[in-house]
NUVODO-467314 format. One record per residue (C-alpha): x, y, z. Coordinates in steps of 0.25 Angstrom, whole numbers, plus 5000, padded with zeros to 4 digits. Example, Ala and Ser with C-alpha at 12.3 -4.5 7.8 and 13.67 -1.06 7.14 Angstrom:
<recs>
504949825031 505549965029 
</recs>
This chain:
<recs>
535354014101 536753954105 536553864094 536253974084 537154054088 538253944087 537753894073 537854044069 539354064073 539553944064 538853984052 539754104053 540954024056 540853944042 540554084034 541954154039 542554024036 542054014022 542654154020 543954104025 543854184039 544154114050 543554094062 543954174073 544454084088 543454184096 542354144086 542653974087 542554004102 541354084103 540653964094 541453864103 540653924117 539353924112 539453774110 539953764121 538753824126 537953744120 538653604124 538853594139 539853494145 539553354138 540553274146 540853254160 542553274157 543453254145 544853194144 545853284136 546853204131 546453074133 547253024124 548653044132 549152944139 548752974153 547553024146 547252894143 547152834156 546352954160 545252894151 545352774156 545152814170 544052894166 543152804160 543052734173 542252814179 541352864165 539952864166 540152864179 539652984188 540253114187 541053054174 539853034164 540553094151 542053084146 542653134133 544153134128 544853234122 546153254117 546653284101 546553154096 545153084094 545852934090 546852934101 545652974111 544852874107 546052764107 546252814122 544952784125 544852634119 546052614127 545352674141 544252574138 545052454134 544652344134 543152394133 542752474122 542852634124 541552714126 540852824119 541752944125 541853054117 543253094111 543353254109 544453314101 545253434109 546753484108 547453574117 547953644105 546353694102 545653754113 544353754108 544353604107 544653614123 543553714126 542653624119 542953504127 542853614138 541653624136 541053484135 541553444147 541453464162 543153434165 544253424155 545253294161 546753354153 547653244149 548353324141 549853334143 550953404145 550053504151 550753614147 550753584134 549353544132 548653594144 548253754144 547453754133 546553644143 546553714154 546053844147 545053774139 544553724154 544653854161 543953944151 542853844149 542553814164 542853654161 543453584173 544953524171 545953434177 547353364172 548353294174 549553384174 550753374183 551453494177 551453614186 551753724176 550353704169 549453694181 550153824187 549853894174 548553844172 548053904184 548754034181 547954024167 546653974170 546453984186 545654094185 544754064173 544553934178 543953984191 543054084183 542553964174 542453874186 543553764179 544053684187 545753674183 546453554188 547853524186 548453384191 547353314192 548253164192 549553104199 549953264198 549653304206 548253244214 549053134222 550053234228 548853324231 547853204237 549153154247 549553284252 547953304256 548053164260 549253174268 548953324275 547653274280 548353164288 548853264297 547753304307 547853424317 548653454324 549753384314 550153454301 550953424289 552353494285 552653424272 552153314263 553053254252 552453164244 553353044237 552852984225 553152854222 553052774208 553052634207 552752524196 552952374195 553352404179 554052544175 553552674178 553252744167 552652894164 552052964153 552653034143 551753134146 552253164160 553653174155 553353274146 552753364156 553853354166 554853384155 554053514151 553853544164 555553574166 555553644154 554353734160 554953754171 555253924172 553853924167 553253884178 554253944188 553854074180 552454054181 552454024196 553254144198 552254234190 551154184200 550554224214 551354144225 550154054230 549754034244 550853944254 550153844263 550653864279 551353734283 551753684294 553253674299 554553694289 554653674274 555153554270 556553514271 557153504255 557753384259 558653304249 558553284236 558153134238 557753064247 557152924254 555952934263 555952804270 554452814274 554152754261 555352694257 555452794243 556752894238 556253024234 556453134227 555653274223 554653254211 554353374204 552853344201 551853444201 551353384214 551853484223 551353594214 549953554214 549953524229 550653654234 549553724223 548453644232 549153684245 549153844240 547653844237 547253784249 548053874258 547353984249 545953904253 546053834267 544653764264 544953714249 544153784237 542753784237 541853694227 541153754216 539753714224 540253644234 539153604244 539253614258 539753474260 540953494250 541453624258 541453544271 542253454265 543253534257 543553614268 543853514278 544553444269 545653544266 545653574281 546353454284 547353474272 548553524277 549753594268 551053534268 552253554260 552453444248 553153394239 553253274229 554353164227 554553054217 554952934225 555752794222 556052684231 557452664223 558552774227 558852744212 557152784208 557352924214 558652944205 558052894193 556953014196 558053104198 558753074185 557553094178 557153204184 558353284181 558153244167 556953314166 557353444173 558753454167 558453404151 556953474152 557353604151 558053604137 557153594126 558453474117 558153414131 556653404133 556553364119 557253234122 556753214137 555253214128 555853114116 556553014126 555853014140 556052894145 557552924142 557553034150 556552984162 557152854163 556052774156 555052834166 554452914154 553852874141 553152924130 552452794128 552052794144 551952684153 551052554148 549852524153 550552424161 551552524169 550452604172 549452504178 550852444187 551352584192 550852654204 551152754214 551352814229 551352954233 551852944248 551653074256 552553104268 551953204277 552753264289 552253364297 551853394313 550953334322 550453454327 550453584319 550853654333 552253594334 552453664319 552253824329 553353744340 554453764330 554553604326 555053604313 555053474310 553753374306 553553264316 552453204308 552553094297 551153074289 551452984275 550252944265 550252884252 549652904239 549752754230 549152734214 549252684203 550252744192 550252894193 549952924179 549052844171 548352794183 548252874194 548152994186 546852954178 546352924190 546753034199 546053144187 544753064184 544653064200 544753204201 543853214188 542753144194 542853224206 542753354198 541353314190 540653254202 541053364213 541353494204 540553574213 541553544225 542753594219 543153714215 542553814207 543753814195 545253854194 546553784192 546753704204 547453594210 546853454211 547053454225 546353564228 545253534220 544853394222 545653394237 544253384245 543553294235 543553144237 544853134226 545653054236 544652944237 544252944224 545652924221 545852794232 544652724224 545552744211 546652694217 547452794223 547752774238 547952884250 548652824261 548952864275 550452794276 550952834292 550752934302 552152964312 552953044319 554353094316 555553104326 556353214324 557253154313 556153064305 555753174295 557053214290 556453204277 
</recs>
């Protein structure tokens, strides 16, 4: 019957053509449901935009584990069919590539997205600047109930997405996730990792983490990335207009002072780096975590979780304690931290003029100090470069000392987080980790909704997941402060 009726619409369809009517958007979509109907999801997930540059190496992480349980099936999307299929002869190099389906989509055409939508169980969206080309993704996924993560560091889109599409996506049972890569699931994983170091009666007061990039060859980032921080600025009373038009969220209770503001650079000897603050989307996507487990003490609950999973979940948020954090990018050179600083400024200051945001785009490595490209880093400067995310806990021994009016930590706990290079490497690897988790235990996590990573895939087994790909959690030192040790 769904056949019929779909053959009939069609018949129709050619009749008002031929007398030059044209066919109406509410009529293509009608026609466009029933097929979906008819065809249920064919592949396991599909790759939009696998064609881009960190794209690419998405692909090729990817095919690692295809034909492999959960991954059966793989598709890649993006506008262009050649340069897909160019991507994935290089992903397969030096073997020849196999018989993975390429599907045309654009960003511009939404129903070429509800149609991917609708072949597959989880979009992967490698499609940036997110602002630019994301929306129309993430309404594609959230009306059609299809499951979605990305790899966007850009907080004015994840905070608009969930104002959009929150709601929908919990009544279709999507699951939205946002920063599914180095933004922002290493922050995330280490201040978990860090906070359950502290057991009863200690507590954590504050948690900084310093990220640390080094490279035997140059560091180099993608164009990509430039692009969006630069748009960022430009965006920037937009998102301070849209978080004002919004509920104040939920506050964890922590124990003992805010923070001290401290100076604008600084040297923490413990691990021998200078530092200064890193505006990354880090500490966004963590205080959102922090917000909605203070909103849900025990986590939130599994679409059909078992009893087993709700065991788990719950004790494992239990021993998740809230902190204040923050992120810093850190150098070893006094010199590395000004050279961040420069660019930087550059960024904030030029970004805000459209004559001066056209020429921070054209020349890139002008403005960044040859740390950004259009071309990107070489296959060689990624495979040399790597990371570490220290995190510097302070806090109390005992949570009683906190009501005794001390107001000053007298606890030290420091961990590490250590990759490979943070965008073409650990990124792939941190997204197809989470993917994998997502199609093989969809009935632990949340019913749908736009969410943070951390939340969502905080109680699965992400973190070990990602020690067998190569990303380390390590426990560095456990001591106690005197009173002027922890003027930092």
């Amino acid at each position: 019957e769904r056949i019929r009726l779909i053959k009939k619409e069609r018949k129709r369809k050619q009749t008002k053509k031929k007398k030059g009517t044209a066919s109406s958007g509410l009529f293509d979509w009608k026609v466009e449901k029933m097929q979906e109907i008819q065809n249920p999801a064919t592949y396991d997930l599909i790759i939009l935009g696998a064609s881009g540059f960190t794209g690419k190496y998405v692909v090729k992480e990817a095919l690692k584990f295809l034909n492999n349980n959960p991954l059966k099936t793989l598709a890649l999307a993006g506008r262009n069919p050649n340069k897909l299929a160019h991507t994935l002869q290089w992903a397969t190099l030096p073997s020849p590539p196999p018989p993975i389906p390429i599907l045309t989509a654009d960003t511009t055409d939404p129903p070429s997205l509800r149609r991917l939508c609708s072949q597959t169980r989880l979009i992967l969206n490698c499609v940036g600047p997110f602002r630019l080309h994301g929306d129309p993704v993430v309404a594609a996924c959230a009306e059609t109930g299809c499951d979605y993560l990305d790899i966007c560091g850009e907080p004015e889109f994840m905070e608009r997405m969930e104002e959009k599409y929150h709601e929908k996506a919990v009544e279709t049972g999507a699951l939205l996730v946002s920063a599914c890569g180095f933004d922002s699931v290493p922050a995330e994983l280490g201040l978990m990792f860090n906070s359950r170091q502290w057991e009863a009666p200690a507590v954590p007061n504050r948690v900084e983490a310093y990220l640390s990039l080094e490279s035997d060859r140059r560091i180099v980032g993608n164009f990509g990335t430039f692009e969006s921080a630069v748009l960022g600025v430009a965006n920037v009373e937009q998102l301070q207009q849209l978080r004002r038009s919004r509920p104040r969220r939920a506050r964890p209770v922590i124990p003992g002072p805010a923070p001290p503001k401290g100076p604008m650079i600084e040297h923490q000897k413990e691990i021998g780096l200078w530092a200064v603050k890193l505006p990354s989307a880090d500490s966004i996507v963590v205080r959102k975590t922090l917000a909605t487990l203070t909103e849900n003490p025990q986590g939130l609950p599994g679409v059909n979780e078992s009893a087993e999973w709700k065991e788990r979940r719950e004790g494992f948020w239990s021993a998740v304690k809230s902190a204040h954090f923050g992120v810093k990018i850190g150098s070893k050179s006094f010199f590395g931290i000004i050279r961040f600083i420069i660019v930087g400024m550059s960024i904030g200051l030029l970004g805000r003029t459209a004559f001066w945001r056209s020429l921070l785009l054209k020349f890139p490595s002008i403005f960044s100090l040859g740390w950004f490209r259009k071309s990107g880093p070489s296959e060689d400067e990624v495979r040399s470069a790597s990371f570490q995310m220290w995190f510097l806990g302070h806090g109390f021994s005992d949570s009683s000392l906190v009501s005794q009016g001390n107001s000053k930590p007298d606890t030290e706990i420091i961990t590490r987080v250590t990759g490979p290079e943070i965008g073409y490497v650990t990124t792939p690897i941190i997204l197809l980790q989470c993917a994998l988790i997502l199609l093989s235990q969809r009935e632990n996590l949340p019913k749908g909704g736009a969410l943070p990573p951390g939340i969502v895939f905080g109680p699965t087994d992400l973190q070990g997941r990602l020690q067998e790909n190569g990303i380390s959690f390590d426990v560095v030192s456990k001591r106690s402060l005197s009173s002027s040790a922890h003027s930092n």
